[in-house]
N, CA, C and O atoms as a CHARMM CRD file, in Angstrom:
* protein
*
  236
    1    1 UNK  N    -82.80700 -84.23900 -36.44700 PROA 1      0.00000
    2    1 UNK  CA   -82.37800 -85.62000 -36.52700 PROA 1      0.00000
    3    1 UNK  C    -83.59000 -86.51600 -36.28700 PROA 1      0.00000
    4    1 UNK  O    -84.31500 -86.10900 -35.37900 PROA 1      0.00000
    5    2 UNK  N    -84.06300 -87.88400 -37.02000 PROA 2      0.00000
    6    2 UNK  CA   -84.83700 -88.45400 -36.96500 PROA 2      0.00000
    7    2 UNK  C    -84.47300 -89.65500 -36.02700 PROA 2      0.00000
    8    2 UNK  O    -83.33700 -90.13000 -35.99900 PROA 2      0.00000
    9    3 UNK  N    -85.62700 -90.16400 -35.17600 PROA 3      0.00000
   10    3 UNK  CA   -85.05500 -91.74900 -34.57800 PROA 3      0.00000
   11    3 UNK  C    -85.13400 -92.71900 -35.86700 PROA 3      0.00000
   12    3 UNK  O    -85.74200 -92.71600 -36.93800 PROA 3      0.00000
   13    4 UNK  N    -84.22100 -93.53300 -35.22300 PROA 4      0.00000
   14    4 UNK  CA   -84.29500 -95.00300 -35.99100 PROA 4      0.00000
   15    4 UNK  C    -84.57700 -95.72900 -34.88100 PROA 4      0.00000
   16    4 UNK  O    -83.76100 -96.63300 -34.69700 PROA 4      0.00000
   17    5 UNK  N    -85.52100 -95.64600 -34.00500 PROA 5      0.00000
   18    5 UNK  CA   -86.24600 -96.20800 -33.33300 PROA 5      0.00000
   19    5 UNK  C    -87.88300 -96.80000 -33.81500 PROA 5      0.00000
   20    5 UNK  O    -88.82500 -96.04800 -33.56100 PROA 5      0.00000
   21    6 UNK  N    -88.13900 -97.98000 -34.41900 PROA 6      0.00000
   22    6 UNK  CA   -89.34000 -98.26900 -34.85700 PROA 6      0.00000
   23    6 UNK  C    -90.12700 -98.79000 -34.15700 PROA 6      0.00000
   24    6 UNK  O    -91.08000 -99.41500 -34.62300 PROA 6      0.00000
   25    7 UNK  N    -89.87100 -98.62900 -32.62700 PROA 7      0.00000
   26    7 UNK  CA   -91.20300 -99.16000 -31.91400 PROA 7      0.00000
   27    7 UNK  C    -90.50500 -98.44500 -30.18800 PROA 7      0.00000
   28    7 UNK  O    -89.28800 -98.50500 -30.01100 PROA 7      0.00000
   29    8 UNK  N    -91.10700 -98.03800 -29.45600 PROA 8      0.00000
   30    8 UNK  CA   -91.33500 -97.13700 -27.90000 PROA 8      0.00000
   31    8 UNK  C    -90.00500 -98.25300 -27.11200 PROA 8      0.00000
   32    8 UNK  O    -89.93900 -99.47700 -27.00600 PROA 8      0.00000
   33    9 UNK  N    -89.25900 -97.35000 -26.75700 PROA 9      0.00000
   34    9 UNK  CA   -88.04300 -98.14200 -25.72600 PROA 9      0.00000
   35    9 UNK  C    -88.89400 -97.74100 -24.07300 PROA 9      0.00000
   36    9 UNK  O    -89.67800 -96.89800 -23.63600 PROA 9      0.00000
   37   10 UNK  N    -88.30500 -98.68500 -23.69100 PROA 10     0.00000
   38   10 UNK  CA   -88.53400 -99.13100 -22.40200 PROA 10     0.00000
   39   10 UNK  C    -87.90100 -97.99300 -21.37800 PROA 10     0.00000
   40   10 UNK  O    -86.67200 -97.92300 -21.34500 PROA 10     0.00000
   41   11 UNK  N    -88.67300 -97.09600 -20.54000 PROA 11     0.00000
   42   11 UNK  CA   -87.84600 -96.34900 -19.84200 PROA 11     0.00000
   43   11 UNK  C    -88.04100 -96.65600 -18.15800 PROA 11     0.00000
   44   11 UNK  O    -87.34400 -95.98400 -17.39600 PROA 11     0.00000
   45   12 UNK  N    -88.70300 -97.36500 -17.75200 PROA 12     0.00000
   46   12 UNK  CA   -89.23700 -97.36900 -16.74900 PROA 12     0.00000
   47   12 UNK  C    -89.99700 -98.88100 -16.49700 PROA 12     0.00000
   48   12 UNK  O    -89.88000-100.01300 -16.96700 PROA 12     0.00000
   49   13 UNK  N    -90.89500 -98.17100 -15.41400 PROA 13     0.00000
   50   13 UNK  CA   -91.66300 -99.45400 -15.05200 PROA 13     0.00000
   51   13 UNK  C    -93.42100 -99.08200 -15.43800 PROA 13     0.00000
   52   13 UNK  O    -93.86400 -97.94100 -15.57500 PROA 13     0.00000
   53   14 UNK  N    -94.17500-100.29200 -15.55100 PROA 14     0.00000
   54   14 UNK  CA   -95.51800 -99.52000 -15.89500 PROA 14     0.00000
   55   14 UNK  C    -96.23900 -98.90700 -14.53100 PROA 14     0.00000
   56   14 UNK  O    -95.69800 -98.49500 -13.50500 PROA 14     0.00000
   57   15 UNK  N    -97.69900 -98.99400 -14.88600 PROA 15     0.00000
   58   15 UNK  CA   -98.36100 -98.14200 -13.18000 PROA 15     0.00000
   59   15 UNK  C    -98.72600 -99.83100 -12.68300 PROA 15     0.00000
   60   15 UNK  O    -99.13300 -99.91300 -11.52500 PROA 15     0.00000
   61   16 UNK  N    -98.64200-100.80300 -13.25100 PROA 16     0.00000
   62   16 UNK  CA   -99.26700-101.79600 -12.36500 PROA 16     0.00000
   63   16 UNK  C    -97.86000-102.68600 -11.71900 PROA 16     0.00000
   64   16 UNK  O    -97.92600-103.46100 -10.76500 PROA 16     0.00000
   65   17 UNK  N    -96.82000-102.41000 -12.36800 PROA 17     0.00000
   66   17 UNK  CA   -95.52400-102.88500 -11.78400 PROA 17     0.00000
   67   17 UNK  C    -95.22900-102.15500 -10.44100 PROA 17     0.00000
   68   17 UNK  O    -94.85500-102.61900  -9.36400 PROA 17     0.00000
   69   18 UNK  N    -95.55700-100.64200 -10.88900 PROA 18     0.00000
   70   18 UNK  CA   -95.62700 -99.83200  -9.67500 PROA 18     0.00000
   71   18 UNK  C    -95.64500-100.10900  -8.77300 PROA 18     0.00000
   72   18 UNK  O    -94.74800-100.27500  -7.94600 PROA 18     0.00000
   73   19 UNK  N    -97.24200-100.27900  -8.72100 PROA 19     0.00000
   74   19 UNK  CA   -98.27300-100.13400  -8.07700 PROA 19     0.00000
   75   19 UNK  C    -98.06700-101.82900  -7.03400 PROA 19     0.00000
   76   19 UNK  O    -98.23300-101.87100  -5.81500 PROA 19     0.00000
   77   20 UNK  N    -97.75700-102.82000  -7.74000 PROA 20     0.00000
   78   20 UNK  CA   -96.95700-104.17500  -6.96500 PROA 20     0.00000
   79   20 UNK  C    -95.51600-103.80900  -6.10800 PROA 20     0.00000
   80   20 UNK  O    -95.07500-104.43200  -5.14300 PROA 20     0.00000
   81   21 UNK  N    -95.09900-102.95500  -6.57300 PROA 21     0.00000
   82   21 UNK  CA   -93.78700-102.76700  -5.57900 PROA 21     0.00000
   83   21 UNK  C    -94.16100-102.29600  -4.00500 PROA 21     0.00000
   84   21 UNK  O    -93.90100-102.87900  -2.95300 PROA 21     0.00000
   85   22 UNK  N    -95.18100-100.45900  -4.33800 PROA 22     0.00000
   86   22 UNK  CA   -95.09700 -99.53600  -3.59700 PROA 22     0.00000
   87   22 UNK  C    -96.07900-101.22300  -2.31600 PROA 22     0.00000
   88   22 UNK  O    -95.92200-101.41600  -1.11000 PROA 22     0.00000
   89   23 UNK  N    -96.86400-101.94200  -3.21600 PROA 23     0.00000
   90   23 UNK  CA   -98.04800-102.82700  -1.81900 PROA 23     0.00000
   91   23 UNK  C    -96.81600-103.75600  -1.42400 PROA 23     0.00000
   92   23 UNK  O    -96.67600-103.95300  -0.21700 PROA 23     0.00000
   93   24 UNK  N    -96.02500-104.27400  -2.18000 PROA 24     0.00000
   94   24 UNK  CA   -95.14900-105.44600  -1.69800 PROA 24     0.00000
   95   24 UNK  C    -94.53400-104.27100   0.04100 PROA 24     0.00000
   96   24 UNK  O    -94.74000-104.51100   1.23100 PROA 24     0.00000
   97   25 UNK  N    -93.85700-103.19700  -0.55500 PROA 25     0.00000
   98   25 UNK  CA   -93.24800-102.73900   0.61900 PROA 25     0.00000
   99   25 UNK  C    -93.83700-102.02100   1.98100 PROA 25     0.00000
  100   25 UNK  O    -93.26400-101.74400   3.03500 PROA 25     0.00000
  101   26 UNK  N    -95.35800-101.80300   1.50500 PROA 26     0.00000
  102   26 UNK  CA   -96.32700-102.04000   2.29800 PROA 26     0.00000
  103   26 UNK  C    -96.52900-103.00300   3.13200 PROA 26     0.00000
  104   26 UNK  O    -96.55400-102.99300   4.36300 PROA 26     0.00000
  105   27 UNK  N    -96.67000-103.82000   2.39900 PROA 27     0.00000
  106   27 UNK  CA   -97.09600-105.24600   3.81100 PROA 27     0.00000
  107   27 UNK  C    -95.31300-105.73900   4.33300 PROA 27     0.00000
  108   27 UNK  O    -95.13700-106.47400   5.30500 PROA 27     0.00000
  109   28 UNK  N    -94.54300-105.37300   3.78300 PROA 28     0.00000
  110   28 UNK  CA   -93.14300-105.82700   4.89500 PROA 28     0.00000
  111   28 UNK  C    -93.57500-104.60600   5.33200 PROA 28     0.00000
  112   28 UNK  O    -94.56500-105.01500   5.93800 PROA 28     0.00000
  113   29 UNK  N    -93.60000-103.19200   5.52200 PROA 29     0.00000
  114   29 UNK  CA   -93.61500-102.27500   6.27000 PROA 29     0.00000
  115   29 UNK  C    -94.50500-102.73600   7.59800 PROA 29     0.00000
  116   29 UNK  O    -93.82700-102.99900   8.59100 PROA 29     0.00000
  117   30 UNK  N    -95.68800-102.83900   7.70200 PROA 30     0.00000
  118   30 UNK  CA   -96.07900-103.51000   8.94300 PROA 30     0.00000
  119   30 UNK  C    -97.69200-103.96900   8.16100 PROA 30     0.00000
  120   30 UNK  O    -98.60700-104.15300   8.96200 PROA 30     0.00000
  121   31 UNK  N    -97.99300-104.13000   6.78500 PROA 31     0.00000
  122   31 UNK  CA   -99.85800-104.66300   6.53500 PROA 31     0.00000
  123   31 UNK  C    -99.05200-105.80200   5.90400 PROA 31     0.00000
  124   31 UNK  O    -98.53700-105.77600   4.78700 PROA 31     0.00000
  125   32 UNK  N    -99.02100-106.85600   6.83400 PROA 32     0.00000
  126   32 UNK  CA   -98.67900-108.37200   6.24600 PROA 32     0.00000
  127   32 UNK  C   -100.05500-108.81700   5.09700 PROA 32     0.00000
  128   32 UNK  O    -99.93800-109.23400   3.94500 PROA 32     0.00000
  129   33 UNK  N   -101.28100-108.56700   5.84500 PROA 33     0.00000
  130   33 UNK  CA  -102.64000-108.82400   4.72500 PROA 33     0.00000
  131   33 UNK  C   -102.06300-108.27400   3.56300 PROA 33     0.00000
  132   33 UNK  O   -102.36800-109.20500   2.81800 PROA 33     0.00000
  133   34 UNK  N   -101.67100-107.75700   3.08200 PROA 34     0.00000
  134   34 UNK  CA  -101.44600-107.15900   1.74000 PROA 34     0.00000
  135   34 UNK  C   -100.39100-108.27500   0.90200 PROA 34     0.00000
  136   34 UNK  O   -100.61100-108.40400  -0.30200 PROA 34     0.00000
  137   35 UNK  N    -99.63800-108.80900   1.30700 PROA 35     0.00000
  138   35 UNK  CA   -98.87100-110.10400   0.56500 PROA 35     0.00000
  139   35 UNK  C    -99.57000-111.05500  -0.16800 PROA 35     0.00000
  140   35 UNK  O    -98.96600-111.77900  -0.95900 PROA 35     0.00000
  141   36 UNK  N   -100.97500-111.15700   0.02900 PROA 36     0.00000
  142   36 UNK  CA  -101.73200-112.15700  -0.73700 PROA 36     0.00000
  143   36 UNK  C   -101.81000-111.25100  -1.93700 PROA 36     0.00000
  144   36 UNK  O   -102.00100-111.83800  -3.00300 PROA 36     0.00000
  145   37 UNK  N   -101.69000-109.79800  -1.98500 PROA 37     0.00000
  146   37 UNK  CA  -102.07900-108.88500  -3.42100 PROA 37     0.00000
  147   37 UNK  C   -101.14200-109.16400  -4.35900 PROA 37     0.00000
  148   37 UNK  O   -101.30200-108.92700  -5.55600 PROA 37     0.00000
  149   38 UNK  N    -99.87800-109.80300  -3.74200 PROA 38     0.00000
  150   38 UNK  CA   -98.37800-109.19200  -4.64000 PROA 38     0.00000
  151   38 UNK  C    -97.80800-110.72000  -4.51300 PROA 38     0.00000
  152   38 UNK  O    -97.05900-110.97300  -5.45700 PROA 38     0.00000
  153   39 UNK  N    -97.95000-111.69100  -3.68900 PROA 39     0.00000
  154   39 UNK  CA   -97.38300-112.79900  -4.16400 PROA 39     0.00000
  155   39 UNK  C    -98.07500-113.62600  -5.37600 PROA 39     0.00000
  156   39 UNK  O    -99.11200-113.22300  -5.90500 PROA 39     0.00000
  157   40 UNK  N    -97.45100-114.74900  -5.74800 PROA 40     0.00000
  158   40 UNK  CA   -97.86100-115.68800  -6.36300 PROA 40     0.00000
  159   40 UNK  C    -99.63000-116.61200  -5.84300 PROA 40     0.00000
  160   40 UNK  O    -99.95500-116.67600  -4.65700 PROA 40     0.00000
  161   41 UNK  N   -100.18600-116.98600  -6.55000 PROA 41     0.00000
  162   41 UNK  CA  -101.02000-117.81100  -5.86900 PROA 41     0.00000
  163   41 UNK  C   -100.81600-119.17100  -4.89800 PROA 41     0.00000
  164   41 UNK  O   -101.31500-119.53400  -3.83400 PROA 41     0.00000
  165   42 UNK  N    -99.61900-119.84300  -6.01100 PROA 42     0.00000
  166   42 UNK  CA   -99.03300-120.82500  -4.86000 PROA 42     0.00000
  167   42 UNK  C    -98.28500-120.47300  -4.10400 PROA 42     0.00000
  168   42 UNK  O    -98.12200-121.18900  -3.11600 PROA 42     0.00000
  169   43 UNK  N    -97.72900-119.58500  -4.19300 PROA 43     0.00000
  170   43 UNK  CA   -96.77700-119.54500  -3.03300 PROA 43     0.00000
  171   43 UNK  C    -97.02800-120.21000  -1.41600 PROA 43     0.00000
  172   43 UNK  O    -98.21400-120.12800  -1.09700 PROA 43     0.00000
  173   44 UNK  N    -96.37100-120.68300  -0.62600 PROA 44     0.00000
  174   44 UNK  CA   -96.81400-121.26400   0.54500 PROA 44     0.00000
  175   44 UNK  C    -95.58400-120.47300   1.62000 PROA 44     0.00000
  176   44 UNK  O    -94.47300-120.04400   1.30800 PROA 44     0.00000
  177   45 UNK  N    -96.26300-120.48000   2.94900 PROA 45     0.00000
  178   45 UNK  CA   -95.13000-119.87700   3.46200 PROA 45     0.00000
  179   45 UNK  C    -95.02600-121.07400   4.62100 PROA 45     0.00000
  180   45 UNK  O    -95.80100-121.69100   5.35200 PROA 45     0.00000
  181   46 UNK  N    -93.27800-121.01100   4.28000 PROA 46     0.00000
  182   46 UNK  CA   -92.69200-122.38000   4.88300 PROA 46     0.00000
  183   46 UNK  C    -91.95900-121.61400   6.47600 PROA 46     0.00000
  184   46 UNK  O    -91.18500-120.67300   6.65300 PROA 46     0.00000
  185   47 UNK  N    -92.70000-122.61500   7.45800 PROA 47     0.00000
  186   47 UNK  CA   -92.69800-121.65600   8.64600 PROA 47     0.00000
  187   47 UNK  C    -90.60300-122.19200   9.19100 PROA 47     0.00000
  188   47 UNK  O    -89.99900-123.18300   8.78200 PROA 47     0.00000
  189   48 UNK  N    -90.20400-121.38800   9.90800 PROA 48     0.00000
  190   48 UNK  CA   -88.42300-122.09000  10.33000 PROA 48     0.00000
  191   48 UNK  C    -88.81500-123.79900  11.12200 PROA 48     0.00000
  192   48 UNK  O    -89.77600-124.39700  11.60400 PROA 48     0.00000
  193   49 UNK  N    -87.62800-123.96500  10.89600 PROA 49     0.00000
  194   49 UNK  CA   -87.34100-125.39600  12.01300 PROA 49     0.00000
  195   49 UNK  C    -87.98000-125.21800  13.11300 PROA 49     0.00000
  196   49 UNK  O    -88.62300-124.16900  13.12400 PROA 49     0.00000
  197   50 UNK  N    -88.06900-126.02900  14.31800 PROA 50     0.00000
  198   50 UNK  CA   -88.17100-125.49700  15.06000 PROA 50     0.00000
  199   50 UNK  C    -86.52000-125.50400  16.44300 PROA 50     0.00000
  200   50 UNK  O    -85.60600-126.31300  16.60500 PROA 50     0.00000
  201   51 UNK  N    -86.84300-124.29200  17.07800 PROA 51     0.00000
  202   51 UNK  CA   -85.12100-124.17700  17.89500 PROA 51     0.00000
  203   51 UNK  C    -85.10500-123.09800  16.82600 PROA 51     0.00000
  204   51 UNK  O    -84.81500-122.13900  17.54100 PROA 51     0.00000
  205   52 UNK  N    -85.19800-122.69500  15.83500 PROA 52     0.00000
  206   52 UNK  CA   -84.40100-121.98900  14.87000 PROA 52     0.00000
  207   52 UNK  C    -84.14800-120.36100  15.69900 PROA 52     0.00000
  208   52 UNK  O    -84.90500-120.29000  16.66700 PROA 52     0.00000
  209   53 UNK  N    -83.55700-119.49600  15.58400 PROA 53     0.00000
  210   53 UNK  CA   -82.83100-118.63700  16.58400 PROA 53     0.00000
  211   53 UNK  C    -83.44500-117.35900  15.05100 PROA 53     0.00000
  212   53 UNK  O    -83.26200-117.53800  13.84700 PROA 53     0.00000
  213   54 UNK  N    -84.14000-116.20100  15.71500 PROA 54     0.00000
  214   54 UNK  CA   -84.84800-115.44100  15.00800 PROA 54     0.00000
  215   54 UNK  C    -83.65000-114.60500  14.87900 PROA 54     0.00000
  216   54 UNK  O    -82.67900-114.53200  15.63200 PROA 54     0.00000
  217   55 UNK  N    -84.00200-113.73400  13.32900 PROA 55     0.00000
  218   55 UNK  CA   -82.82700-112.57100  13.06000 PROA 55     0.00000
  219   55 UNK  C    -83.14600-111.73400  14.39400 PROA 55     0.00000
  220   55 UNK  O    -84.08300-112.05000  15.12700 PROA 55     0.00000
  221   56 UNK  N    -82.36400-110.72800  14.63600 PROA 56     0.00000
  222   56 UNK  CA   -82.00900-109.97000  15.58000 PROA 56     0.00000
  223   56 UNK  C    -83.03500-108.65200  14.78600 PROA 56     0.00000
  224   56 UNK  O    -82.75900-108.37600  13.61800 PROA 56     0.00000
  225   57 UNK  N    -83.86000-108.11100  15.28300 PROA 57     0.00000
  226   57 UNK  CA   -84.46300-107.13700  14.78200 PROA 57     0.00000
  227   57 UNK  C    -83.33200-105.76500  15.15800 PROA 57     0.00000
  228   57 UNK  O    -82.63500-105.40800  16.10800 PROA 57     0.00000
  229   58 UNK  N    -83.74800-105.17300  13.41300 PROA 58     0.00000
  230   58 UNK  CA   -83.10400-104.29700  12.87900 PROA 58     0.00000
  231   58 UNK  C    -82.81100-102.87100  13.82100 PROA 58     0.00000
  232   58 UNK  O    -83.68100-102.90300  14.69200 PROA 58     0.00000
  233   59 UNK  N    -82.07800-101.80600  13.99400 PROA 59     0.00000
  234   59 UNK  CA   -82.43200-100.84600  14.84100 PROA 59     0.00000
  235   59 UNK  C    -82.53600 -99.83300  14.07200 PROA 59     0.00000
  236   59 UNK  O    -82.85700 -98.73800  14.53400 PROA 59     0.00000
């Protein structure tokens, strides 16, 4: 049986999509430095109110 596929389907992710996930979950894992690799350039980080009551760390 032949494809009638005329151009490569999408199965996955590439190595540089990857490769942005495995660092994104890196720096939440505990290398915060690594967020400048995987965010945006503008991005800004908008600090809480202040009083604001922190999540309850996870167990």
């Amino acid at each position: 049986m032949t494809s009638t596929y005329s151009s490569p389907r999408v199965l996955g992710t590439t190595d540089q999509e990857r490769q942005l996930v495995e660092t994104l979950y890196r720096a939440i894992g505990g290398e915060p430095d690594l967020l400048d690799d995987v965010l945006s350039p503008d991005w800004e980080d908008i600090p809480s109110i202040p009083d604001q009551p922190r999540r309850a760390p996870r167990a």
